[in-house]
N, C-alpha and C positions, 0 to 999 in steps of 0.2 A: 414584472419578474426581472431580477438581476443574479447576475455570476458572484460568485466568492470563490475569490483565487488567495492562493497560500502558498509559500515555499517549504517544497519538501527537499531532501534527498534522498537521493535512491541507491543502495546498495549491491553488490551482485555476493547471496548470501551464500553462496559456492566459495567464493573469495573471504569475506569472514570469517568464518569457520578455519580457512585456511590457517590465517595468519593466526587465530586462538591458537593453532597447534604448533606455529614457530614455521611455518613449510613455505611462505612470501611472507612479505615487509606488511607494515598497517599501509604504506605509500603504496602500493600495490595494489590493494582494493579497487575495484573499477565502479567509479563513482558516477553521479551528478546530480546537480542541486537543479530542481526545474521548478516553474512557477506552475501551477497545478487547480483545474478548476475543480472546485469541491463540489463531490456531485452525490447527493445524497440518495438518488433511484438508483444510483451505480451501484452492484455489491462488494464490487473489487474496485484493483487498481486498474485503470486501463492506459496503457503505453502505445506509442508507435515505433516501426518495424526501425526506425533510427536508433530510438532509445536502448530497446534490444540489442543492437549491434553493440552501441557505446560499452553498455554494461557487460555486453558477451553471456547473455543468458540464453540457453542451449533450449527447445521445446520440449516439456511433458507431455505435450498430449495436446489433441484440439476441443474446442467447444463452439455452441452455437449460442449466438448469441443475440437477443432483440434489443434492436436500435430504437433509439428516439422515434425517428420517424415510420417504426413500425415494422421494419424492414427485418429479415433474420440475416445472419452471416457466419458465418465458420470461421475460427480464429485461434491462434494457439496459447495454451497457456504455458508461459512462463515462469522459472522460478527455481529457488527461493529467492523472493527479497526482501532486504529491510529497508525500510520506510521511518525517516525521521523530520519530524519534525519538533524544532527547537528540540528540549531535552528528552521528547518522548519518542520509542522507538515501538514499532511494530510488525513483525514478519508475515508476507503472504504472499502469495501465489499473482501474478498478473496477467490480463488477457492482454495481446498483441492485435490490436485494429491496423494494419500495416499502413495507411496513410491518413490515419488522424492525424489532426495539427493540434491537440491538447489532448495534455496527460490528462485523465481524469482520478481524482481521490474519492473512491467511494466507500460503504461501510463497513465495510472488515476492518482495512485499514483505521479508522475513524473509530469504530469501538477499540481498538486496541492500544491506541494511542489515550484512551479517554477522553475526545475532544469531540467539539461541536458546532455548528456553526450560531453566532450569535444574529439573528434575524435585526435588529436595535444597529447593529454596530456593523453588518453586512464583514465580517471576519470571524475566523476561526476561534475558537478559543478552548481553552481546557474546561470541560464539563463541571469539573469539582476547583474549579481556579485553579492551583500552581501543586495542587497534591493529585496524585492521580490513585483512584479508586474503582478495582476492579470488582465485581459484585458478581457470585457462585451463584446461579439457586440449586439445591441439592432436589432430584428428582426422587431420591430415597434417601433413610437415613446413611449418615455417613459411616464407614466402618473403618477402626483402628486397629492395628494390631498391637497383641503385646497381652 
C-alpha cells in the first residue's frame, strides 16, 4: 500500500465571498497551498489545529469521528472552504484533528473537484482528463416552470 499526495490550496471561504463583494482585497484572502494526502476512506477534508489558525476558520459545530486505527474522537468542524486544486475548485466543510501532521483530501472534496486517484501512475488526476463533468441523477422527474 502506498500514499498519493497532491498540492491543494485551501481558502478561508468567509474571506472569498468577502472580497466578491468589494468589502477586502483578493490579497487578503487567508490562504495556503499544502501538500495533502489523498485519502479516499476519508469523506472530508481533514486539517490540523495549525492550519485552522493560518486560515482563521471559526468552529461550526463538533463531530465524532473514527480513526484509522479504530479509535473515535470529537473534533470540530470547520468552515467554509474552498479547496483548489490546479484549475478545479471545490467548497466544503473540514474536520479539525488538532494534532495531525497531514492534511488529508478525502471524497467530497475529490467529487467536486472531479478528480481521482490514478492507481497506474500513484497521482491525482481529473476523472474525465482536462474537462470536468459533473453527473445529476434525478430521483424524480424534473420539474420546469413556465
Amino acid at each position: 500500500m502506498y500514499e498519493v499526495h497532491t498540492e491543494i490550496t485551501l481558502k478561508n471561504g468567509v474571506d472569498v465571498g468577502k472580497a466578491k463583494e468589494g468589502l477586502i482585497k483578493k490579497t487578503e484572502i487567508r490562504q495556503e497551498t499544502v501538500l495533502a494526502v489523498v485519502d479516499t476512506g476519508a469523506w472530508t477534508l481533514v486539517i490540523n489545529e495549525e492550519t485552522r489558525v493560518k486560515l482563521g476558520l471559526e468552529p461550526l459545530g463538533t463531530d465524532t469521528v473514527n480513526l484509522a486505527d479504530g479509535a473515535s474522537s470529537p473534533c470540530a468542524v470547520v468552515g467554509p472552504l474552498e479547496v483548489w486544486w490546479k484549475d478545479r475548485r471545490a467548497t466544503c466543510d473540514a474536520l479539525v484533528l488538532p494534532h495531525a501532521n497531514e492534511i488529508l483530501l478525502g471524497a467530497i472534496p475529490l467529487e467536486g473537484m472531479d478528480i481521482i486517484v490514478d492507481p497506474r501512475a500513484g497521482e491525482v488526476v481529473g476523472r474525465h482528463g482536462d474537462q470536468i463533468i459533473h453527473r445529476l441523477k434525478w430521483t424524480s422527474s424534473p420539474c420546469w416552470a413556465g
